[in-house]
N, C-alpha and C positions, 0 to 999 in steps of 0.2 A: 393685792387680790390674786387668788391662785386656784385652777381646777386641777384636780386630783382625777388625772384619767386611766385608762385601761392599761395594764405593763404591753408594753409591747417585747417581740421579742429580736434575737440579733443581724434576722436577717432583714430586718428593714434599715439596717444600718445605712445611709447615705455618704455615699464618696463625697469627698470638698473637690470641689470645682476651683476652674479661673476663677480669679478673683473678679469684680463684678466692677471695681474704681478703686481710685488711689486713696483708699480713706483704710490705714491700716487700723484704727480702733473699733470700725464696723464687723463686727463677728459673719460669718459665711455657715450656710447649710451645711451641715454632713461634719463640721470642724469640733474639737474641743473648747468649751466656754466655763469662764469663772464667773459664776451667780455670786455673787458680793452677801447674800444672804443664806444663800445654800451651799456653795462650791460647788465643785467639778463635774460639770456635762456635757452633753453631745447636743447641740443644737441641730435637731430633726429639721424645723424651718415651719412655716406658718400655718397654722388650720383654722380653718373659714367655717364659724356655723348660723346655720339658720335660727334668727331668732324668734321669727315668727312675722304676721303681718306685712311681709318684703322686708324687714328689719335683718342684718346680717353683722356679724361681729367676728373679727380676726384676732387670735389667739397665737403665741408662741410656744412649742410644747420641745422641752426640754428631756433628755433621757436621763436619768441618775441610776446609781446603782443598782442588783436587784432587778433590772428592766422593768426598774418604775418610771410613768411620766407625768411630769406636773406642766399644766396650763397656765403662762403666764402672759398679763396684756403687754402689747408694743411697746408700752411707757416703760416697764421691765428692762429695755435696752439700756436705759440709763445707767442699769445696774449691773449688763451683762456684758464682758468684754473677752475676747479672742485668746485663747492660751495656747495650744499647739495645733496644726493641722490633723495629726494623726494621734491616736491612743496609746500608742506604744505598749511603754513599759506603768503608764499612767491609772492609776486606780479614781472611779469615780465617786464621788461622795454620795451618801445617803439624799433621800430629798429632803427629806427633817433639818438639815444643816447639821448633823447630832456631829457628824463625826469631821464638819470642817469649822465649828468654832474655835474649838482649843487653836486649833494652826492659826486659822484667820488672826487670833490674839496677839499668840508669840508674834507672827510676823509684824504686827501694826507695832507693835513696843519696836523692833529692829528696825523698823524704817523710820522713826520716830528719832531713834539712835543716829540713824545713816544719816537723817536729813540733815542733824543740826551739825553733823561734820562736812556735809557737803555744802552749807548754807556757809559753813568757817570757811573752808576750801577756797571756795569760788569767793567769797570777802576779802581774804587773803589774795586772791591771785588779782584782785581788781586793784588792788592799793600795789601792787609787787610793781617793781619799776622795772624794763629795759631799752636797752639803746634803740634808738631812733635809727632804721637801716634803711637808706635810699643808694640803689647802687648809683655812680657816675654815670651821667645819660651815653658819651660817646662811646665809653670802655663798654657796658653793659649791650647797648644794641648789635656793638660788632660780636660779641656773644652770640646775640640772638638768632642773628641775621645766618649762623650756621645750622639752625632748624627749624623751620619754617611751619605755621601753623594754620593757616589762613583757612583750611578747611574743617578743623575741632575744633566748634563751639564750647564743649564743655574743658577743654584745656586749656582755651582762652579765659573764662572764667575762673577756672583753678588758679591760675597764674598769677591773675588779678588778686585774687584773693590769698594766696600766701603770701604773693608781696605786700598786700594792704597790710596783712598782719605785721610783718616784719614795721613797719613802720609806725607804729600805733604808739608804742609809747611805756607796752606791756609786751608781757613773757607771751610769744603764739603758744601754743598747746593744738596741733590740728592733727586729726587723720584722712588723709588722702589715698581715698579709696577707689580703686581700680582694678579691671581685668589684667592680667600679662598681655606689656604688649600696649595699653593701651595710654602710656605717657607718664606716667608714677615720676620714673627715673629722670623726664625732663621739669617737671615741676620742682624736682629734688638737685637739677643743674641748675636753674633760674635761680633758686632764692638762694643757694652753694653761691652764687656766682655774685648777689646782690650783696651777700653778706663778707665775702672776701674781697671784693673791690672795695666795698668800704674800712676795709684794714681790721678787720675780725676774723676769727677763725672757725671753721668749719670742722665738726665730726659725723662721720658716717658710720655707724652700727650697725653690721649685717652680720647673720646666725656663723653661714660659713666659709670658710678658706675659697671655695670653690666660686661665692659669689663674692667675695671680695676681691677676688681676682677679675672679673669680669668690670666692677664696678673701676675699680685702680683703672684700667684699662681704659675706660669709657670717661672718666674725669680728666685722665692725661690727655688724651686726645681733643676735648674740648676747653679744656683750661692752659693748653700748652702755649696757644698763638698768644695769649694774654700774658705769658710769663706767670704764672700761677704754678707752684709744684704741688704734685699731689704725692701726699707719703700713704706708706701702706704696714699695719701691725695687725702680723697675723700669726699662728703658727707655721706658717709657711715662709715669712721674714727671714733672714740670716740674723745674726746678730751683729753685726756690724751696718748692718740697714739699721736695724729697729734701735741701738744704740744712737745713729746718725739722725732716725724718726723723732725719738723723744728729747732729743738737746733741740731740734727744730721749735718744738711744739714749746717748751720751756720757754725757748727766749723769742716765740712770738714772731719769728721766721716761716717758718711752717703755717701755711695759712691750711690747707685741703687735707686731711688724715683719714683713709677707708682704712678700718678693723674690725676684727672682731670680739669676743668678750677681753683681747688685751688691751680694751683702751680703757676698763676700768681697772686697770690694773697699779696697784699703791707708785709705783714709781712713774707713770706716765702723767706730767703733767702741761697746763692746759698756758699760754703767757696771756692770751686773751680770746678765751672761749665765745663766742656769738650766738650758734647756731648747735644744736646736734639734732642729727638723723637719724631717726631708726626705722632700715627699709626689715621688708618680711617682718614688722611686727609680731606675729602669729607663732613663731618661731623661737620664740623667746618666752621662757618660761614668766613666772611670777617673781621666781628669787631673782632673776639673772635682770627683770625692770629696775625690780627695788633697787640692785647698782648700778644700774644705769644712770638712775634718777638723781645719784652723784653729779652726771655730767650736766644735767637739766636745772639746777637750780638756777633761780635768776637769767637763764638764756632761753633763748626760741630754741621749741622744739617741734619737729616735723613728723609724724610717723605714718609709714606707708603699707600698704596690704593690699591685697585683689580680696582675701577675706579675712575681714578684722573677726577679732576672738569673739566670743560671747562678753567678754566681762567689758570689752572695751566698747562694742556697741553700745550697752546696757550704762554706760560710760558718758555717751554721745546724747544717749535721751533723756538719763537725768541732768545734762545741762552741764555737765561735769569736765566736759571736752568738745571742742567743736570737728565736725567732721562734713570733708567734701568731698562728691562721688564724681567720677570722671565715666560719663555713661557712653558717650559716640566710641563705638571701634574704630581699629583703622579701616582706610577702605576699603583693603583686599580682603579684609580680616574675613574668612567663613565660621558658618558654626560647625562645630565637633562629631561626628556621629559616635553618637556613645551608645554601645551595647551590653547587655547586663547578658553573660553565658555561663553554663555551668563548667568547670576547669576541664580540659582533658589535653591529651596531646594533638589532638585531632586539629581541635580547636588553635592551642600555641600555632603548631606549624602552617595552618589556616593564614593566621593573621602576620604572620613575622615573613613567611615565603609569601603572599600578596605585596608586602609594603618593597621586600627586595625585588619583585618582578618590574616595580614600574620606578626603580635604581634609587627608593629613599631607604631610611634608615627607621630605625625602629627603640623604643625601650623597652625593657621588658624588668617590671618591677616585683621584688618580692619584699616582706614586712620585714623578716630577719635573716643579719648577715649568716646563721648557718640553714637558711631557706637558701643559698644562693647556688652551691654545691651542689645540690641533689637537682635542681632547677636547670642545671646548665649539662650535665647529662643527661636529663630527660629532653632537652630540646636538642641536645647533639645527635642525641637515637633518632628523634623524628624527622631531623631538616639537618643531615651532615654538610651540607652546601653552604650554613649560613657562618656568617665570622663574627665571633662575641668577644667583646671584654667585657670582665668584671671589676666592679667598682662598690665599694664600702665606705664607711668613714675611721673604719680602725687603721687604713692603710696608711703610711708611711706618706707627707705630706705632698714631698715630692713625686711620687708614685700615683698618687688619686691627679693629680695632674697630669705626669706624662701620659697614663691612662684614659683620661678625658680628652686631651688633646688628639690622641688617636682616633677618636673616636669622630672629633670634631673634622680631619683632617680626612676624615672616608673610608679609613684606616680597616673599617669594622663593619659589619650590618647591624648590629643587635648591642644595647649596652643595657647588659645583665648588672642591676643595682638596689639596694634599696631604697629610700626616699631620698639620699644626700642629694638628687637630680632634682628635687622638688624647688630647687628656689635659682632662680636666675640665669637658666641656661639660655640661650638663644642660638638654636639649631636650625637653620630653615631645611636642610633635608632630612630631618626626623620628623617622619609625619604619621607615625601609629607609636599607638603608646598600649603596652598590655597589661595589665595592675592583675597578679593572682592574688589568691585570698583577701578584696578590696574591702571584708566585713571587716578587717583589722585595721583600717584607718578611718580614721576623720574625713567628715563630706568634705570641710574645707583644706584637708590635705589631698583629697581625690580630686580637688576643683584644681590646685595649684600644679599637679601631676599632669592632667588633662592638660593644663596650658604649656606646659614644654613643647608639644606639637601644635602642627597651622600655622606655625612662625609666616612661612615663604610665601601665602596663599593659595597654598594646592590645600585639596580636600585634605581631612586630619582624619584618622578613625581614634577611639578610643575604649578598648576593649576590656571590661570588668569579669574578669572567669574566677568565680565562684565553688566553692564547694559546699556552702553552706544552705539548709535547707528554711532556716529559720523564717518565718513570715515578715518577721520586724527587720531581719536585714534584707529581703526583698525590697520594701518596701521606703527602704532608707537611699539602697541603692537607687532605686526608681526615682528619686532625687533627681541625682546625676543628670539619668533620661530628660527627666522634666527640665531641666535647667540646661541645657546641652548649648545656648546661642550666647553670643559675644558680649560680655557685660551680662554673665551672671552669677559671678563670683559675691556681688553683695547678697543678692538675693537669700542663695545657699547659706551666708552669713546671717541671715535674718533666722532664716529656718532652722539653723544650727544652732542661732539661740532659742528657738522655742523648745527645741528636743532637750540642750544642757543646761539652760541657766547660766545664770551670769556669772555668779561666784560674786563675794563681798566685793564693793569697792575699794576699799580703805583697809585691804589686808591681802593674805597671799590664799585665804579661803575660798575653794571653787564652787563650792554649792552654795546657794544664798537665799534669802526668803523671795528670790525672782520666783524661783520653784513653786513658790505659793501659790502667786498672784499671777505670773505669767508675766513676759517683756512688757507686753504694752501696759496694764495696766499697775504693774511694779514702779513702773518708768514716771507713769501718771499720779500714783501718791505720793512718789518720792521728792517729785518737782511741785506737787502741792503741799506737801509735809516741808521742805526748802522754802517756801513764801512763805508759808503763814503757820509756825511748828506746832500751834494748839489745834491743826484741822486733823482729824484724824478719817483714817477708813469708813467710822463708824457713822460720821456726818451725811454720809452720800445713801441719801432716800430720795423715792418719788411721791407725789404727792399723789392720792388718789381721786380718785373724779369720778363721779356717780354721775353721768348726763345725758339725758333724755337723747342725746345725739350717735351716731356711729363714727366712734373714733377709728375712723381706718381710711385709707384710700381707695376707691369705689374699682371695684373688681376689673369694670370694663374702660375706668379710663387708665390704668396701668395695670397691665394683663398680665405683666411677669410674677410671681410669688418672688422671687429672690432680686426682684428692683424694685418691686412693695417691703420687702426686708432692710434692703440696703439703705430706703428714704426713711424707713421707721426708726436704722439705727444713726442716721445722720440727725436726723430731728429730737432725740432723746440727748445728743451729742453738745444739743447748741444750748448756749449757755448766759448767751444776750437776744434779745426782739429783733435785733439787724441781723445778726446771723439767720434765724428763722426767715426775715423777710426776702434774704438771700437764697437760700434755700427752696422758697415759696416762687420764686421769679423763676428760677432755673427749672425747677418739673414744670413751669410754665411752658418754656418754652423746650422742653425735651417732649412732652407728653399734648401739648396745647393748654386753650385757656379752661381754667380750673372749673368744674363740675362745682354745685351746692356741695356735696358731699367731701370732697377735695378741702372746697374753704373753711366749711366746718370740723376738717381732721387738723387744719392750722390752726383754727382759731381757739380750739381745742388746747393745742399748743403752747400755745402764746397763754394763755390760761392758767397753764400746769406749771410753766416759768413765774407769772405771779405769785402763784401760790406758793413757791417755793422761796423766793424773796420774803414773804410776809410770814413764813412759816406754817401753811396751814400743812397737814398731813392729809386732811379729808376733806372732799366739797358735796356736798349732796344738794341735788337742786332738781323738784323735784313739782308736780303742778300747781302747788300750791306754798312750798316756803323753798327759802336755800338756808341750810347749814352749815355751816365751816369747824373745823376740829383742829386749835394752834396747840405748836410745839408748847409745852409749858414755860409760861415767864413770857410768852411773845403776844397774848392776846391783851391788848390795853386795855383799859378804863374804857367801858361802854356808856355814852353819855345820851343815845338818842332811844325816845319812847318805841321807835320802829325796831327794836332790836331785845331778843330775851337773849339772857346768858345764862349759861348750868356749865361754872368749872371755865373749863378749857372752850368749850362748846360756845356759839353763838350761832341763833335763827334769827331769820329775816323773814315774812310775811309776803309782802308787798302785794303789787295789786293781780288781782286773779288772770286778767287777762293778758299779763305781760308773759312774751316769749323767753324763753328759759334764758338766754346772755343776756339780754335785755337787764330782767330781774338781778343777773348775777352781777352784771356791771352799776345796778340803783346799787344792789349790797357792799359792794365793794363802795363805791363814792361814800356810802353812806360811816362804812367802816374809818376811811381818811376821815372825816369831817372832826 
C-alpha cells in the first residue's frame, strides 16, 4: 500500500545524523535507501496523520526522483534497506520502479551466479584439511611474556581467536582489523610464533621495502631469544642474502621470511609452508592477491588492515571470510584533530612552523612524485627555517632508506613525500601530518596517512588543504572530520564501501552488482541466495493488513520520530515470534510497560509474520468478516461450512460480536483444522 503525495522540493533535504544503535540494516532519516520494489531514495523519515475520530496513522515518505514522494507503511521496512549516507554521484530512481527493474533483474541473475560459487567456496573450504597448530606451552609463553596485555580486551580476544583458528583442523582465512598502533603486528607475532614453534614456516607479505624493513626488524627482536631467524626478500636484499634467504626456505631451515611481492616469485620456494601473512591488505591490488593466493593454498592465512578494501569487507558479510576487529586503543592513544583548509602557503607554513615550535616533526604529503618539486620550494619561500627531505618510491632502494632514516634519526623537520609513508612507520616525534590536494586519495588511504602521527601520545594534528571546490569532495572529506577518534579506520571502511562497491568477489572486477543493492543488503541476498539458491530477491514481500487497529507506536509513549523509526525497522527485521518477543521486552523496559496501543503495534506484528509463513499477501478484517488473499498454490482445500472461497481468496463470517483478533485468530484455527 502506497500514498502518492505532494513533490517536495531540495531544500527539505535532511542531513543523516548519529546513528541511533548498532543495527546497521535499520535505514536512518536524511540517508539513501533501496525500496526492493522501487529503487533508490532518500528516506525523509516518518509522517503522522490524523485519521479522524482520535485515530492517528504513521507513514514513511520516501523522495524519488523528479522531487516526487511516495507514502509508504512501517511494514514497508521489511523492504527498505540502507544504501549509502550521502547522494553523491547517485541517481535516484523514478517512484514507478520504471527505471530500477531492468537493474534490480540483471543484479538478481548475478548474485544468483555469485551465490552458487560462494556456496562451492565455502564447501570447498570446509572439507580442505590443514595441520593442527598448538605452539609448545613453555617456548610459546616466554614469547608472550615479552608483551604484556592485561589491559586490551579486545587483543586478548583477537589472540584467542586466531589461535583457535590455527588449531581447528582447517585452512583460517581471517582479517584482523585494526587502527595503527593498535596490536595487528602482535596478533600477527603470536600466531608467527605458534606456527614456527611448531616446525612450520611462516610468510609475511607487506606492499613495501620501507615496511618490510621495519617488520624484519620487529620479528628479529622478538624471535631472536627463541633462536628463530627471520629472513628478509625484498628489493632492498643484496643478492647473496636473498640467494642465502631462498635455499633457507627450500630446505625448511628458514622458518620466519618478511617480503615483498618477491616471495611470489617462480624461484622462491616454500620446504614447509604453514602460515602466510598479508599486513596492509589494502595495498595490494587484485592481480598482485591472485599471486598471492599461490602461497595460501592449503595453509592458514592471516590478513591485516586498520581499513580493509571494499571488496574484502563485502567478503566478510557474505560469509566468504571471517573477520576480527581489534576496537580498544592504546591507552595514551589520543584522537587526531583533523582539519579540512583550503591549500595556501599561509596555511603550509602555519601548520609545519607550529609542529617545529614545540621540537616535533611533521609530514608533508603530495599525490605525485612530480607534485614534490614544485611543493618543496613553495614551502622553502614560506618557512626557510625549516629542514626537509624528499622521499618517493622511484628512488634508489638504498636511498628511500638512508633518507627515512634521517628523518627518523631528527635529522630533518618536514618529510616531503608521497604516500610510500602510508604504511608502517612508527615515528613518535612526528606529530602533524599535511595531505595537499587530499580530493586525490582514498578516505582509506587518508585514514592510514592520518595514523603515522599520535604514535608518542602528544596531541597529533592532521591538516587536509584543499584546492578543490567540488561539494561532493567537501563532503567526502568531512569524513575524515567525522571519524577523527581512535578506532576509526573500520568505520571509514564501511562508509568507503557504501560510496565504491565492493567489486566481484570471485574475479579481479571492481564494480559489482553491490552497486545495485547497496553493502548491506547485497550482503543479505547473497548469504540467502548461498543457503537456499532457489530464493530469490523477488520472494521478499510484506503481507498487507487491513485492521481496524493503529499500527504504530503511540506518539506519547516513544516521543522520538527517529526511535519510533529505528523499532519499526527492527520489528520489519524479525523474522521468528522470539525475536519480536525480544524486542517487545526491551522497549519495555527502555520506554516502560507497554500502552494498549504499543501491544497492539506487536500483535499486529506477530500477525504479519503468520501471514507471511502461511503465504497470505492480504488480510482484511473488517466488522463483520475477515479475508485472506494466498500466494497462488498455497491456499488448501477448504473443508469447513464457516468459510466461502473465490480463487485465491477466502472469507470468514464469524460471530458479529467478536473483537477483530479475536475473529482473526477463530479464522486462522479454523483455516489449520
Amino acid at each position: 500500500m502506497c500514498l502518492v503525495a505532494e513533490p517536495i522540493t531540495r531544500s527539505r533535504w535532511l542531513e543523516p545524523g548519529p546513528r541511533l544503535s548498532n543495527h546497521p540494516d535499520v535505514p536512518e532519516p536524511g540517508t539513501i535507501v533501496v525500496h526492493l520494489q522501487r529503487g533508490l531514495a532518500v528516506l525523509e523519515g516518518l509522517q503522522t496523520f490524523d485519521m479522524g475520530k482520535g485515530a492517528a496513522r504513521e507513514m514513511l515518505r520516501l523522495e524519488f526522483a523528479g522531487d516526487d514522494a511516495v507514502l509508504v507503511p512501517p511494514a514497508d521496512l521489511a523492504l527498505i534497506w540502507p544504501y549509502a549516507g550521502e547522494l553523491g554521484k547517485l541517481t535516484l530512481d523514478k517512484a514507478d520502479g520504471s527505471t530500477w527493474w531492468g537493474r534490480r533483474g540483471e543484479a538478481e541473475r548475478e548474485i544468483q551466479n555469485a551465490a552458487k560459487d560462494l556456496a562451492k567456496h565455502i564447501a570447498q573450504r570446509r572439507r580442505r584439511r590443514a595441520s593442527r597448530l598448538v605452539a609448545p606451552g613453555p617456548a610459546y609463553e616466554r614469547f608472550v611474556t615479552r608483551f604484556l596485555i592485561s589491559r586490551r580486551p579486545t587483543r586478548r580476544r583477537r589472540f584467542r581467536t586466531s589461535l583457535g583458528d590455527l588449531a581447528t583442523g582447517h585452512p583460517m582465512d581471517r582479517v584482523i582489523c585494526g587502527d595503527v598502533g593498535f596490536g595487528k603486528t602482535e596478533v600477527a607475532l603470536r600466531a608467527a610464533a605458534t606456527v614456527a614453534l611448531s616446525g612450520k614456516q611462516v610468510a609475511i607479505a607487506v606492499p613495501t621495502t620501507v615496511l618490510a624493513r621495519q617488520h624484519v626488524a620487529t620479528f628479529r627482536k622478538r624471535f631472536g631469544p627463541l633462536g628463530i631467524e627471520v629472513g628478509n626478500l625484498s628489493r632492498a636484499t643484496s643478492a647473496a642474502d636473498a640467494r642465502e634467504t631462498k635455499e633457507g626456505l627450500l630446505r625448511g631451515k628458514l622458518k620466519v621470511v618478511v617480503g615483498t611481492q618477491a616471495l611470489v616469485s617462480k624461484d622462491v620456494k616454500f620446504g614447509d609452508l604453514g602460515l602466510v601473512i598479508i599486513d596492509e591488505e589494502q595495498h595490494f591490488g587484485a592481480a598482485e592477491k591472485v599471486k598471492l593466493s599461490s602461497l595460501t593454498k592449503g595453509v592458514h592465512t592471516l590478513w591485516m588492515s586498520a581499513t580493509p578494501i571494499p571488496r574484502t569487507l563485502a567478503a566478510r558479510l557474505a560469509g566468504f571470510r571471517d573477520l576480527s576487529v581489534i576496537a580498544t586503543p592504546p591507552v595514551h592513544r589520543l584522537p587526531i584533530v583533523t582539519k579540512v583548509a583550503p591549500l595556501s602557503d599561509a596555511a603550509l607554513a602555519a601548520a609545519l612552523l607550529r609542529e617545529q615550535r614545540r621540537r616535533g616533526q611533521s609530514f608533508l604529503i603530495c599525490p605525485r612524485i612530480q607534485d614534490l618539486e614544485p611543493m618543496l620550494a613553495r614551502v622553502q619561500a614560506a618557512a626557510p627555517d625549516l629542514r626537509i627531505v624528499c622521499l618517493h618510491g622511484r628512488l634508489p632502494a638504498g636511498e628511500i632508506d638512508d633518507r627515512m632514516m634521517s628523518f627518523v634519526e631528527a635529522e630533518a623537520d618536514v618529510l616531503l613525500a608521497t604516500n610510500i609513508v602510508e604504511s608502517g612507520l612508527d615515528i613518535p616525534r612526528a606529530n602533524t601530518m599535511v595531505v595537499c590536494w587530499p580530493e586525490k586519495f582514498g578516505l582509506a588511504q587518508l585514514h592510514q596517512l592520518r595514523g603515522r602521527v599520535g604514535r608518542g601520545g602528544t596531541r597529533a594534528f592532521a591538516y587536509l588543504l584543499s584546492e578543490s571546490s567540488s561539494g561532493h569532495s567537501e563532503k567526502r572529506l568531512a569524513v575524515l572530520e567525522e571519524f577523527s577518534k581512535p578506532g576509526a579506520g573500520f568505520a571509514i571502511s564501511e562508509r568507503d564501501l557504501d560510496l565504491r562497491g565492493a567489486g566481484d568477489l570471485f574475479s579481479e572486477r571492481q564494480s559489482g552488482h553491490v552497486q545495485v543493492f547497496g553493502p548491506v543488503l547485497y550482503s543479505h541476498l547473497l548469504r540467502q541466495a548461498s543457503e537456499k539458491t532457489d530464493d530469490r530477491a523477488g520472494d521478499l514481500w510484506v503481507p498487507d493488513l487491513n485492521l481496524p487497529v493503529a499500527e504504530m507506536l503511540p506518539t506519547s509513549y516513544v516521543q522520538s520520530k527517529n526511535m519510533r523509526l529505528e523499532i519499526y525497522g527492527r520489528v520489519a527485521r524479525c523474522q521468528r515470534e522470539d525475536d519480536l518477543d525480544d524486542l517487545e521486552e526491551e522497549t519495555a523496559r527502555r520506554f516502560g510497560p507497554l500502552p494498549a496501543g504499543a501491544r497492539d503495534f506487536f500483535a499486529v506484528a506477530r500477525l504479519r509474520l503468520d501471514c507471511k509463513r502461511r503465504g497470505i499477501t492480504r488480510l482484511d478484517a473488517g466488522p463483520e468478516a475477515v479475508a485472506a488473499t494466498f500466494l497462488p498454490g498455497r491456499l488448501r482445500k477448504v473443508k469447513s461450512k464457516l468459510l466461502r472461497r473465490d480463487g485465491d481468496r477466502v472469507v470468514y463470517a464469524g460471530k458479529q460480536d467478536e473483537k477483530p483478533f479475536e475473529r482473526i485468530e477463530e479464522f486462522i484455527g479454523i483455516l489449520d483444522e
